[in-house]
Structures are given as C-alpha cells and as structure tokens.
PyMOL Python script that loads the backbone (N, CA, C, O; Angstrom):
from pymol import cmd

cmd.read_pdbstr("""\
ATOM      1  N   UNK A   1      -8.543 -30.183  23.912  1.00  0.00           N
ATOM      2  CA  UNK A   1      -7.858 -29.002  23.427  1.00  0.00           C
ATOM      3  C   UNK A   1      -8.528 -28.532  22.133  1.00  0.00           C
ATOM      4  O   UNK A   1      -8.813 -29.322  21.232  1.00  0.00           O
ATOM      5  N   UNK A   2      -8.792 -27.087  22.069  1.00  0.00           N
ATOM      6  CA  UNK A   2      -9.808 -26.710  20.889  1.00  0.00           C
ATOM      7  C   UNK A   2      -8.424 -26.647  19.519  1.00  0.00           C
ATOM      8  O   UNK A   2      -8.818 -26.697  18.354  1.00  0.00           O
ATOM      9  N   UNK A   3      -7.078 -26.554  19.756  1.00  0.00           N
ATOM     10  CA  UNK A   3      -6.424 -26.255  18.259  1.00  0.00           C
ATOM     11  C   UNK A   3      -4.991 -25.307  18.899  1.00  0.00           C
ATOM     12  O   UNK A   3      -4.985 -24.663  19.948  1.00  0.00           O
ATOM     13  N   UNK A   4      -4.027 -25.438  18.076  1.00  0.00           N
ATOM     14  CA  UNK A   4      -3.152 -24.296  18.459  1.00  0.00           C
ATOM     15  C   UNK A   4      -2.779 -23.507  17.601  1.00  0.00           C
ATOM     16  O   UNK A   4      -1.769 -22.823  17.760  1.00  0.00           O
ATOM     17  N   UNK A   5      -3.604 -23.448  16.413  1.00  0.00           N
ATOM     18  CA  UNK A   5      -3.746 -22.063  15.847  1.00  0.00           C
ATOM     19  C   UNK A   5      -5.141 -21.836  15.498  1.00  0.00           C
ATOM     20  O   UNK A   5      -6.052 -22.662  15.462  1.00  0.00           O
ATOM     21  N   UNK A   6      -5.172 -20.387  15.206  1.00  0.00           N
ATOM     22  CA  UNK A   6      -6.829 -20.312  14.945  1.00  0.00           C
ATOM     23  C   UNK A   6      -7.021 -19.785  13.388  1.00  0.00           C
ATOM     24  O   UNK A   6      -6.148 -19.767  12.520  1.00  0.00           O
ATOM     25  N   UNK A   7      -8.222 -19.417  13.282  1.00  0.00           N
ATOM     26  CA  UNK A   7      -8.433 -19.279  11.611  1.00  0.00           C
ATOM     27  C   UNK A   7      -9.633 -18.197  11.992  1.00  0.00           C
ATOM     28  O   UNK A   7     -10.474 -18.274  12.888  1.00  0.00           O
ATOM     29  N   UNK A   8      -9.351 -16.845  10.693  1.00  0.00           N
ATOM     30  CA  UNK A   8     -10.674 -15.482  11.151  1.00  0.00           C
ATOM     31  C   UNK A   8     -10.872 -15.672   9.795  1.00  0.00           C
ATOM     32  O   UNK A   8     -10.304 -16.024   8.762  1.00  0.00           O
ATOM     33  N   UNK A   9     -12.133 -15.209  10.336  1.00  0.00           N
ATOM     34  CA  UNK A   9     -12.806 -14.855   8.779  1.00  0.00           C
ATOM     35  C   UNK A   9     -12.557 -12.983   8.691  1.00  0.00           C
ATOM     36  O   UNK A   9     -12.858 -12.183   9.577  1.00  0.00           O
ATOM     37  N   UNK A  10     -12.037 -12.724   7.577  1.00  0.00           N
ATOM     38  CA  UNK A  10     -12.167 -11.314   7.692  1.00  0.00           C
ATOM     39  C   UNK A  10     -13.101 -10.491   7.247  1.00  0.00           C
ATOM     40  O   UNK A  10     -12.808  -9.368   6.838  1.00  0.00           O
ATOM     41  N   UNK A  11     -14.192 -10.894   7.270  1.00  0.00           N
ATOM     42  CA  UNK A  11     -15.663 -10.178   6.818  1.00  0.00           C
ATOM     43  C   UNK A  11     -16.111 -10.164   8.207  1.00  0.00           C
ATOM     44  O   UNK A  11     -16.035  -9.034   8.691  1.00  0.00           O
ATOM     45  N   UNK A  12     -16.545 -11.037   8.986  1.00  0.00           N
ATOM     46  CA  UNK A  12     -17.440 -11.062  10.009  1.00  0.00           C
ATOM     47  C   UNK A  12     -16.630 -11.367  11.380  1.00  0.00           C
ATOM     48  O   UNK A  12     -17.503 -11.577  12.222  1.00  0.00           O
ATOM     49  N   UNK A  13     -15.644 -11.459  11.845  1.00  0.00           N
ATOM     50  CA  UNK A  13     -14.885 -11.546  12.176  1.00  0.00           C
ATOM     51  C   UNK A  13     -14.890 -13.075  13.040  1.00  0.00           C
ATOM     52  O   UNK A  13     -14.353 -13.027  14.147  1.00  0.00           O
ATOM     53  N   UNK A  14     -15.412 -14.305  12.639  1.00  0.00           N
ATOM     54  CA  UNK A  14     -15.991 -15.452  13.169  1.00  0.00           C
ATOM     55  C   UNK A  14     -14.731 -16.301  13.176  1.00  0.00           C
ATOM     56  O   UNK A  14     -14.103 -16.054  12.147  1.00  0.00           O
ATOM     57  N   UNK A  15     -13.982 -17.396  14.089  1.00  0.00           N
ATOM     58  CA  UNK A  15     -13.167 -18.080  14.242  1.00  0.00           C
ATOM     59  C   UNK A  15     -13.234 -19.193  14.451  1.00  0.00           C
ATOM     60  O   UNK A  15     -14.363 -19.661  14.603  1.00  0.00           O
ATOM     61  N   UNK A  16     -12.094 -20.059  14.546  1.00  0.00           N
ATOM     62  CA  UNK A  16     -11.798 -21.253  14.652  1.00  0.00           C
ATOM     63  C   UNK A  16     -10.917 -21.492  14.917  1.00  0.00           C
ATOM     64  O   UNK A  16      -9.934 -20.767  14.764  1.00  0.00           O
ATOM     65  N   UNK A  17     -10.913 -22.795  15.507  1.00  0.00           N
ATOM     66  CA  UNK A  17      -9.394 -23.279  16.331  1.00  0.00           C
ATOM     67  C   UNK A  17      -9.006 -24.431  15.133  1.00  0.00           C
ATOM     68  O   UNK A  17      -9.823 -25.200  14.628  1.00  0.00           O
ATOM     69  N   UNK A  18      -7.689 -24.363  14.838  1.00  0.00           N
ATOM     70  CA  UNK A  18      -7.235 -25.454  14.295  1.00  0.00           C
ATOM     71  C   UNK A  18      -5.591 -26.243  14.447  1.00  0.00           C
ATOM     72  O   UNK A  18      -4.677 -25.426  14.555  1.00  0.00           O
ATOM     73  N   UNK A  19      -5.244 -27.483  14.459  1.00  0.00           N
ATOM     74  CA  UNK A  19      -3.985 -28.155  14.392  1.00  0.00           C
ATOM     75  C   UNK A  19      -3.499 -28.266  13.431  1.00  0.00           C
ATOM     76  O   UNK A  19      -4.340 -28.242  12.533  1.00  0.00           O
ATOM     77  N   UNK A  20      -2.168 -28.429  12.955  1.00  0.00           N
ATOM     78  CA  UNK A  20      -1.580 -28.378  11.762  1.00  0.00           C
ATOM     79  C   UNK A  20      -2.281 -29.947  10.839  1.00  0.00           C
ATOM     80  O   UNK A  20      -2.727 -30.056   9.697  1.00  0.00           O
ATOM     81  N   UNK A  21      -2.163 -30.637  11.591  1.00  0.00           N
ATOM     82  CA  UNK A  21      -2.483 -31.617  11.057  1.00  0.00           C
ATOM     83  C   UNK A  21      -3.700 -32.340  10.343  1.00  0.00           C
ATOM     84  O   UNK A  21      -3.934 -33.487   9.962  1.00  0.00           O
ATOM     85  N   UNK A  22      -4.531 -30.816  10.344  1.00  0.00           N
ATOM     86  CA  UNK A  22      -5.814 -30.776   9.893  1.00  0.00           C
ATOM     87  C   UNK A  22      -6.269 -29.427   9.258  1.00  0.00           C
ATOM     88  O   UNK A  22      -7.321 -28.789   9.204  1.00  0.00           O
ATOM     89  N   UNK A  23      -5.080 -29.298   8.832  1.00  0.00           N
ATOM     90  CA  UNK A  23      -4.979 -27.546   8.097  1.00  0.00           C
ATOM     91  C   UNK A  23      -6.046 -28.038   6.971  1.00  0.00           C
ATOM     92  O   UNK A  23      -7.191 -27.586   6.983  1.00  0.00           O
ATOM     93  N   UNK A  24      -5.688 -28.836   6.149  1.00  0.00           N
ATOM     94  CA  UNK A  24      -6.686 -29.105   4.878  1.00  0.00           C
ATOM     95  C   UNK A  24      -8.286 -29.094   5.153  1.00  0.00           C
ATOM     96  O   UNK A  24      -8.992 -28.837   4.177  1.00  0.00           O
ATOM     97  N   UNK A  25      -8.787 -29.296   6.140  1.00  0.00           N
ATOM     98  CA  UNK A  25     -10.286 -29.245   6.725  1.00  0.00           C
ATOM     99  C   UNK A  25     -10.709 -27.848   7.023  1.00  0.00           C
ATOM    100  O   UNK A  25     -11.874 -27.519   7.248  1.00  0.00           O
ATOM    101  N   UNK A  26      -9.548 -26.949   7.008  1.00  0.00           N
ATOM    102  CA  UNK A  26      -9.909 -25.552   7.192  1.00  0.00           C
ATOM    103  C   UNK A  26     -11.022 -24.731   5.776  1.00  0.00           C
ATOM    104  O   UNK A  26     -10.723 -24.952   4.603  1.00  0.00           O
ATOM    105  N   UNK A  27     -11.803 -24.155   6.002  1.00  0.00           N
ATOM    106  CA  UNK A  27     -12.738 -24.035   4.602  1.00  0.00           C
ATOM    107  C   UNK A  27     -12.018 -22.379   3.940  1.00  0.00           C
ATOM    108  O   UNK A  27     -11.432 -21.602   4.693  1.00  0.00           O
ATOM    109  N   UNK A  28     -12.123 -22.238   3.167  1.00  0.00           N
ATOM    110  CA  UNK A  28     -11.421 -21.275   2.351  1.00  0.00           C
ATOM    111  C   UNK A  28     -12.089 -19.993   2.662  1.00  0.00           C
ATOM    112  O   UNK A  28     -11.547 -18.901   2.829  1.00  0.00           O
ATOM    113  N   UNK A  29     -14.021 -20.444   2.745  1.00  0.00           N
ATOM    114  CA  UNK A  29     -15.152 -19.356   2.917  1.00  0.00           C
ATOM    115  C   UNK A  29     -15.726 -19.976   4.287  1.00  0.00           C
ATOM    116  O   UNK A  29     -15.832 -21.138   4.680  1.00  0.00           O
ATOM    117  N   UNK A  30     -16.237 -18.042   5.165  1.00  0.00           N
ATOM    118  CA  UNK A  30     -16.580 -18.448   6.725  1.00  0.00           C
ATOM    119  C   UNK A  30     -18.134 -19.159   6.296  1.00  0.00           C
ATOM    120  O   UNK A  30     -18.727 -18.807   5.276  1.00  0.00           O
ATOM    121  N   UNK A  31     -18.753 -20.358   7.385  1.00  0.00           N
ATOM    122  CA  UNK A  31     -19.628 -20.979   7.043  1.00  0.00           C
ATOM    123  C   UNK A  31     -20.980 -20.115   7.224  1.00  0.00           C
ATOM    124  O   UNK A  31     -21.955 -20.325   6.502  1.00  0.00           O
ATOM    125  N   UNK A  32     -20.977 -19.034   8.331  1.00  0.00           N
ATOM    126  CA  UNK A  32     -21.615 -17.988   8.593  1.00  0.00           C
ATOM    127  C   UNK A  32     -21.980 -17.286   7.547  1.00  0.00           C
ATOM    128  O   UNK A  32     -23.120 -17.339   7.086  1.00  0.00           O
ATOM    129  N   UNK A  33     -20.816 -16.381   6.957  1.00  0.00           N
ATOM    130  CA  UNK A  33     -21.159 -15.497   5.746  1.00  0.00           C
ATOM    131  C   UNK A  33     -20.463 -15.158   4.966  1.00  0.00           C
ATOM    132  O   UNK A  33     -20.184 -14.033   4.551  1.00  0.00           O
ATOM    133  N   UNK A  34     -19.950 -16.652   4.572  1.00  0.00           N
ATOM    134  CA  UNK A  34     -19.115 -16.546   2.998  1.00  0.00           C
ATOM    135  C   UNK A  34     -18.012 -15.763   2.887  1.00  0.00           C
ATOM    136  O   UNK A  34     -17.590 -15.690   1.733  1.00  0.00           O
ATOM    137  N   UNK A  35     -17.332 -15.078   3.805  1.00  0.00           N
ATOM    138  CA  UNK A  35     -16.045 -14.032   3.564  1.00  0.00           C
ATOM    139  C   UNK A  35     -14.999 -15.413   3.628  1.00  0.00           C
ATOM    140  O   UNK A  35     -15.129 -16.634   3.713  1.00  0.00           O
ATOM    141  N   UNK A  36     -13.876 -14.406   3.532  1.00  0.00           N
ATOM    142  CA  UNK A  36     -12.452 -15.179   3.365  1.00  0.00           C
ATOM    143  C   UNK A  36     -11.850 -15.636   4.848  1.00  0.00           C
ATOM    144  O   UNK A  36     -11.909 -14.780   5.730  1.00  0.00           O
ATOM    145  N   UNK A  37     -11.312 -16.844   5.157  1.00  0.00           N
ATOM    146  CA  UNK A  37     -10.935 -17.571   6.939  1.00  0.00           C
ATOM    147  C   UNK A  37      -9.339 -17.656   6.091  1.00  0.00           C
ATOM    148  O   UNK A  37      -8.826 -18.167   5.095  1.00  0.00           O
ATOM    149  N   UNK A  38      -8.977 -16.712   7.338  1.00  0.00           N
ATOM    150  CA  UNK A  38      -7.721 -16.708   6.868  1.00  0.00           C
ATOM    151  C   UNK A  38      -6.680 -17.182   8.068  1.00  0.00           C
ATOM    152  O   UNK A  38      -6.592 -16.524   9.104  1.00  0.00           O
ATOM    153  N   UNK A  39      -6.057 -18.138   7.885  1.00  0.00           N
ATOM    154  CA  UNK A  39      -5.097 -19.019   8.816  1.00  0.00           C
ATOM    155  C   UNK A  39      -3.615 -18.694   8.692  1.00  0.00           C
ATOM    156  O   UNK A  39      -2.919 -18.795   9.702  1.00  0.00           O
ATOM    157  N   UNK A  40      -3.212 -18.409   7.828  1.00  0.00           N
ATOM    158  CA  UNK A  40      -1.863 -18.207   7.779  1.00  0.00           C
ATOM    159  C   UNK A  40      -1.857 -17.006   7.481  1.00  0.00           C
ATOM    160  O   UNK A  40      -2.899 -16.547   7.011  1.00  0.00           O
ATOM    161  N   UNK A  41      -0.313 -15.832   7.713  1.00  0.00           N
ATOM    162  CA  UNK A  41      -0.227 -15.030   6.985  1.00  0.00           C
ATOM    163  C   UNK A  41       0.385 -14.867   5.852  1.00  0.00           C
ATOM    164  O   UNK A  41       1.403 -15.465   5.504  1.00  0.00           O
ATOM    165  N   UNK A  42      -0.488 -13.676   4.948  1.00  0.00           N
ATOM    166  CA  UNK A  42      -0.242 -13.871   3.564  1.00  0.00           C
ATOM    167  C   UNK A  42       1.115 -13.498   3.528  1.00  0.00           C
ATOM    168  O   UNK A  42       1.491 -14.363   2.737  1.00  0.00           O
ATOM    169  N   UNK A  43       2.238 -12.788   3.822  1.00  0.00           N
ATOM    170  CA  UNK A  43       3.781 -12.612   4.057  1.00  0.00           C
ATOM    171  C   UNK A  43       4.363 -13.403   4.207  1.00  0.00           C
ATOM    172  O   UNK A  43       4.925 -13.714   3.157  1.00  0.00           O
ATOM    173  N   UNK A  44       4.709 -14.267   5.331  1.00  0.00           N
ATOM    174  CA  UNK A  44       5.464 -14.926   5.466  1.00  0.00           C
ATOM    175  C   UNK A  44       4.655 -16.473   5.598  1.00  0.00           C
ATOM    176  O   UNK A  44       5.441 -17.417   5.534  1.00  0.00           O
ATOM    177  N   UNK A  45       3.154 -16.859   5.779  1.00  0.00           N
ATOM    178  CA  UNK A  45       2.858 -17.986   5.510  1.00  0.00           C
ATOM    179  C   UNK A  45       2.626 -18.583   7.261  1.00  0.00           C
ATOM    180  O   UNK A  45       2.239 -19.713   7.556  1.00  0.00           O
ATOM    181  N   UNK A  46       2.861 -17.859   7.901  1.00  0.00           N
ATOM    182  CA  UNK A  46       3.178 -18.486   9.630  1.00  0.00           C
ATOM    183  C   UNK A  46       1.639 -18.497  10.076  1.00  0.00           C
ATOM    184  O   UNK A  46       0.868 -17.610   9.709  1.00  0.00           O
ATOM    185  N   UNK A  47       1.303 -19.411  10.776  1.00  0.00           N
ATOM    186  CA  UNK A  47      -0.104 -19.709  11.513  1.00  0.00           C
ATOM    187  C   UNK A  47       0.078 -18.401  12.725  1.00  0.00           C
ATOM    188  O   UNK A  47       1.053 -17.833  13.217  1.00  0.00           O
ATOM    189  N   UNK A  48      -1.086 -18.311  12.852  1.00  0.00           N
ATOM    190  CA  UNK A  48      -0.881 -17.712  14.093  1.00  0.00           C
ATOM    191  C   UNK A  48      -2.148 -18.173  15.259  1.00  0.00           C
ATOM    192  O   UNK A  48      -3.140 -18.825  14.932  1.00  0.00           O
ATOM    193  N   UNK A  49      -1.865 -17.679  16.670  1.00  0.00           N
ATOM    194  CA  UNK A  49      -2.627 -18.220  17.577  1.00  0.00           C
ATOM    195  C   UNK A  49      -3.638 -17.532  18.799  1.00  0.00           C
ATOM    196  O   UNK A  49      -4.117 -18.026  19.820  1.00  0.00           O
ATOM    197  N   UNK A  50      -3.726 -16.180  18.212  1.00  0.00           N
ATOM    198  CA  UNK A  50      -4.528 -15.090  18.621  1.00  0.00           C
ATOM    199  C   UNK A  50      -6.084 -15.272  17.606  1.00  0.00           C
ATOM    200  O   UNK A  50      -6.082 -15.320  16.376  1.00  0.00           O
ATOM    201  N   UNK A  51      -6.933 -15.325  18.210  1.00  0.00           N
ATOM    202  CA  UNK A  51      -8.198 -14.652  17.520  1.00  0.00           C
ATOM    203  C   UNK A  51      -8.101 -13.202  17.090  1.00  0.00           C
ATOM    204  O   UNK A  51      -8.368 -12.888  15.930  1.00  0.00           O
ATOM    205  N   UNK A  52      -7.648 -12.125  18.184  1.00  0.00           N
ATOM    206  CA  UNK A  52      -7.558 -11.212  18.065  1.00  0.00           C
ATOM    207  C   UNK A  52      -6.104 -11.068  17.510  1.00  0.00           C
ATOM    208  O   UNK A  52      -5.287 -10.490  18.227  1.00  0.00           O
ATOM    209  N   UNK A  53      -5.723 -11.534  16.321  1.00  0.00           N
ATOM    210  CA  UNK A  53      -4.485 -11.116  15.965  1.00  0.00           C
ATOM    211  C   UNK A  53      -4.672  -9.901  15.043  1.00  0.00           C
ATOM    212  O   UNK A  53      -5.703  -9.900  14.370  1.00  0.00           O
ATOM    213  N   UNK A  54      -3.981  -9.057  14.939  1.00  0.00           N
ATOM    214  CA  UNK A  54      -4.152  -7.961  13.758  1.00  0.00           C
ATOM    215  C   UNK A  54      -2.807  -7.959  12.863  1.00  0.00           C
ATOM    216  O   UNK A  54      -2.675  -7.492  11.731  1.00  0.00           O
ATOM    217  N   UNK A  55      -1.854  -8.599  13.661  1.00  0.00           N
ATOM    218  CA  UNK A  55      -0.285  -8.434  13.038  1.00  0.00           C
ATOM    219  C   UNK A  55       0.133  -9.642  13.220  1.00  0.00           C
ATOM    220  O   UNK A  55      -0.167 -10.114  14.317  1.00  0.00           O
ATOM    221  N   UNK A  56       0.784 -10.372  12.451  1.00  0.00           N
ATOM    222  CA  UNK A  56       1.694 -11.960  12.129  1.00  0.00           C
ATOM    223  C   UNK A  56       2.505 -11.395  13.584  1.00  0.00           C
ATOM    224  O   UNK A  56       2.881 -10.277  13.937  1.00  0.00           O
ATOM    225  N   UNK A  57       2.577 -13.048  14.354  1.00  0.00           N
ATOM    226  CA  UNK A  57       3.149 -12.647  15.428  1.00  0.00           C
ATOM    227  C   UNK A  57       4.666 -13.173  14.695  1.00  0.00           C
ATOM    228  O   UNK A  57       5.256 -13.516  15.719  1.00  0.00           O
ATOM    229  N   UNK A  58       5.203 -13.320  14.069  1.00  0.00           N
ATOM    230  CA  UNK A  58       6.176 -13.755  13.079  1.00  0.00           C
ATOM    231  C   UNK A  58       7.147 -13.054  12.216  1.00  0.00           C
ATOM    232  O   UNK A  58       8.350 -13.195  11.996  1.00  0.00           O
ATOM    233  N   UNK A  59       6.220 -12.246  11.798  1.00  0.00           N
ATOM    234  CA  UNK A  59       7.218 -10.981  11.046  1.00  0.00           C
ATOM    235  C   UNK A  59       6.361  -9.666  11.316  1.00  0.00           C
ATOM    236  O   UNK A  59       6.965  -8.632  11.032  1.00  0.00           O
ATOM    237  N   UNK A  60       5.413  -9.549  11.679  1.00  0.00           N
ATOM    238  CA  UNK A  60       4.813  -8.192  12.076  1.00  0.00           C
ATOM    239  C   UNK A  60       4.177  -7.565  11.001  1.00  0.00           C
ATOM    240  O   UNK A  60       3.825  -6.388  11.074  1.00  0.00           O
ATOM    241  N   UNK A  61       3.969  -8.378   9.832  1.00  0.00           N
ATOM    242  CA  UNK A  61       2.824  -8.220   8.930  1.00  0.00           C
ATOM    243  C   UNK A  61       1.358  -7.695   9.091  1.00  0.00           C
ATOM    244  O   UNK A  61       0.868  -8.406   9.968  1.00  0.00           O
ATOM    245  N   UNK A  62       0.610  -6.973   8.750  1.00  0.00           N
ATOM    246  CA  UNK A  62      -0.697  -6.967   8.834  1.00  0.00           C
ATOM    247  C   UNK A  62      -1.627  -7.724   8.493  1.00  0.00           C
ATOM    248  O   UNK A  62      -2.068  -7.747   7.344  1.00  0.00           O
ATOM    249  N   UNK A  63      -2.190  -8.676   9.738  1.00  0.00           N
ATOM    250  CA  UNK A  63      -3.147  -9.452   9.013  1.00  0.00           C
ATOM    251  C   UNK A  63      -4.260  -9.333   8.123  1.00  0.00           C
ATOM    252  O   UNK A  63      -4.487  -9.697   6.969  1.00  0.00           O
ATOM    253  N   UNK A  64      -4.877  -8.719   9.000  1.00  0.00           N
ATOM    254  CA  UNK A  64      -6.401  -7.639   8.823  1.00  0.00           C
ATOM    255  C   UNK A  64      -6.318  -6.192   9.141  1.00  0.00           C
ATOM    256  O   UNK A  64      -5.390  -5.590   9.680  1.00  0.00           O
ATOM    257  N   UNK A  65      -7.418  -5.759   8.724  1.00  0.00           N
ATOM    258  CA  UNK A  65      -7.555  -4.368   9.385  1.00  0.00           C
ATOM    259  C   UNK A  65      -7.955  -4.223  11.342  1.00  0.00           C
ATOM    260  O   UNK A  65      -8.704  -4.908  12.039  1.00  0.00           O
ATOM    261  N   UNK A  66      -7.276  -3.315  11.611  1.00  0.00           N
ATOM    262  CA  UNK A  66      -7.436  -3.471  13.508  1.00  0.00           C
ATOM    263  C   UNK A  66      -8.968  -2.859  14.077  1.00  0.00           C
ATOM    264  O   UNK A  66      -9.248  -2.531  15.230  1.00  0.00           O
ATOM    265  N   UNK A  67      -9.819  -2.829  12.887  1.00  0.00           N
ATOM    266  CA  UNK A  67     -11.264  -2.292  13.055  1.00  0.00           C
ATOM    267  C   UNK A  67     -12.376  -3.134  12.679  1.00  0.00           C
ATOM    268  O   UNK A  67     -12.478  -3.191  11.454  1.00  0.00           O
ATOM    269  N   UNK A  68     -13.412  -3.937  13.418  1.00  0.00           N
ATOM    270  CA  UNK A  68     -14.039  -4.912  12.741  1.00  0.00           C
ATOM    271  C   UNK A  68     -15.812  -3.997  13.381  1.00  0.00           C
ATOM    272  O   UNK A  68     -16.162  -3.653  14.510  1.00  0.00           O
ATOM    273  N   UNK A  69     -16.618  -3.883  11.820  1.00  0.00           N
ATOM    274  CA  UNK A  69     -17.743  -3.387  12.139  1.00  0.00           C
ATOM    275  C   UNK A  69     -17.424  -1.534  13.087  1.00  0.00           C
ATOM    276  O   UNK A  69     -18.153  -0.872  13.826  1.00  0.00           O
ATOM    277  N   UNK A  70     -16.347  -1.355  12.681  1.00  0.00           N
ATOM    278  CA  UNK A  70     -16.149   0.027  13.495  1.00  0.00           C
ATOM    279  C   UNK A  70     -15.424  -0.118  14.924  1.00  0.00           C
ATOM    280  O   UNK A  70     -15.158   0.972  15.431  1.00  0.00           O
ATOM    281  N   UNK A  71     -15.171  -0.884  15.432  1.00  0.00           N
ATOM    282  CA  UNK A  71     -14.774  -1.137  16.816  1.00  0.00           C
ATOM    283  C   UNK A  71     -13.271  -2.223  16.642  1.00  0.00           C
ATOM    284  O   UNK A  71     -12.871  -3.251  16.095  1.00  0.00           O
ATOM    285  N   UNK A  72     -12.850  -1.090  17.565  1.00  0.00           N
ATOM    286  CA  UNK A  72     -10.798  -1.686  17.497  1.00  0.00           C
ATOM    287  C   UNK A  72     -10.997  -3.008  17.884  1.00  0.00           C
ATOM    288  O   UNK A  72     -11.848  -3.276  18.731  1.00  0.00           O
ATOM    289  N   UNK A  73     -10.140  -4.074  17.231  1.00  0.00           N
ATOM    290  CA  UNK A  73     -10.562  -5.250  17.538  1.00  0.00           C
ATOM    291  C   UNK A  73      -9.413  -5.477  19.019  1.00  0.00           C
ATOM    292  O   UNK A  73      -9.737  -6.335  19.839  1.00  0.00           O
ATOM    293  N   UNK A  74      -8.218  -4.726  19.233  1.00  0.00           N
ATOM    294  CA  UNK A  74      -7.534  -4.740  20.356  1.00  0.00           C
ATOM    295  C   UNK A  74      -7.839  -3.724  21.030  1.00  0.00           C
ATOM    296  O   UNK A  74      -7.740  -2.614  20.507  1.00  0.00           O
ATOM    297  N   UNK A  75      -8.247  -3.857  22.242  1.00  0.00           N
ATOM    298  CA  UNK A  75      -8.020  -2.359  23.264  1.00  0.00           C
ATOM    299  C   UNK A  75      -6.720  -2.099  23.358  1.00  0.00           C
ATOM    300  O   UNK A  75      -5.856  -2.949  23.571  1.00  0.00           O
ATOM    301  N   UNK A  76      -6.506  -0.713  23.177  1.00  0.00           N
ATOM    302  CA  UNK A  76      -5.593   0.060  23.608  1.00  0.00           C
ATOM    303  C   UNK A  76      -5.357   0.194  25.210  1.00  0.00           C
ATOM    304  O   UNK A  76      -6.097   0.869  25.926  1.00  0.00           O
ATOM    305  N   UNK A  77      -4.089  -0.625  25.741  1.00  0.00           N
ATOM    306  CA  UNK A  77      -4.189  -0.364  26.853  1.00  0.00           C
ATOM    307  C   UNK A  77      -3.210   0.365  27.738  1.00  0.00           C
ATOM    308  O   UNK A  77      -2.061   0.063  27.415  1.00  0.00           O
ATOM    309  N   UNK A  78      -3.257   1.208  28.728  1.00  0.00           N
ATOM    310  CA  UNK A  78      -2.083   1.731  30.057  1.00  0.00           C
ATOM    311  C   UNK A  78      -1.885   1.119  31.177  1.00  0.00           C
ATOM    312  O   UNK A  78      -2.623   0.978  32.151  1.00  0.00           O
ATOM    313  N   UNK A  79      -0.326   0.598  30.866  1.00  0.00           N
ATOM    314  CA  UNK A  79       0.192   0.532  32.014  1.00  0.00           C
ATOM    315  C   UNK A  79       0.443   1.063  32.784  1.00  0.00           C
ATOM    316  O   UNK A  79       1.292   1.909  32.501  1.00  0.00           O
ATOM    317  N   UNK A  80      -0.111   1.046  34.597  1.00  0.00           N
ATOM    318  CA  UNK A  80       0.059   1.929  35.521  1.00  0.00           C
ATOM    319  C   UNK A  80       1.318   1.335  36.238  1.00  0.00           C
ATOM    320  O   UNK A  80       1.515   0.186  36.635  1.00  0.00           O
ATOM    321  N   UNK A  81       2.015   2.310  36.283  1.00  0.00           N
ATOM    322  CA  UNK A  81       3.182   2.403  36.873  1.00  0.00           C
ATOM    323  C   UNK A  81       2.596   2.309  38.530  1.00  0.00           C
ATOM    324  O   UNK A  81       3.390   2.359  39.469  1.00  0.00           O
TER     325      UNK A  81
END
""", "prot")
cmd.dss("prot")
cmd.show_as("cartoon", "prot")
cmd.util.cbc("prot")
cmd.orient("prot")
C-alpha cells in the first residue's frame, strides 16, 4: 500500500503518499524543486487523500490554486443524463 494520505508540493505540483504514522518523515521542501509539500490543510489541519485535491475534503477550504503551470488541475466534467 503506497499511504492513505498524500502530500503536493505546490510549486511543481509533485506528490507523495503518506501514513499518519510517518507524518514526521514528510519533508517541509519538494525534493524536485524546493517549493512547499503540503499535507494537511492549513484551516482545519485534516490530511487529505486526493493528489488532485484543490479543496480540504473536510471543510471545503482551498488548498491550492485549481491551475498548475496554466492547466485546471480537475477536469470539469458532464453528466449525461
């Protein structure tokens, strides 16, 4: 099992899987290119378990911005009836 929460860097948008029980091994800066890996949200503090998260699935906080390098990091999608 790779982790049941993950960790983004919000510069480059690079991830990681991690367990609570090894939160402290999480690095503060991505090893790639030095931006900020951010695991919890800054609001309410809750892990979350999307790579592609943009909003705390918890309180509906904004994690990051929903645009990485110019491109929506979620597709917008339609449901066909």
């Amino acid at each position: 099992m790779l982790g049941d929460w993950t960790a983004i860097c919000l510069r480059c948008g690079g991830a990681r899987r991690w367990f609570e029980e090894f939160e402290a091994e999480i690095p503060e800066s991505c090893d790639a290119c030095g931006g900020t890996m951010l695991h919890r949200c800054p609001a309410c503090s809750a892990p979350f378990s999307s790579t592609f998260a943009v909003d705390c699935e918890a309180c509906g906080a904004q994690l990051r911005e929903p645009e990485l390098f110019g491109t929506p990091i979620r597709k917008t999608t339609t449901r066909k009836e």
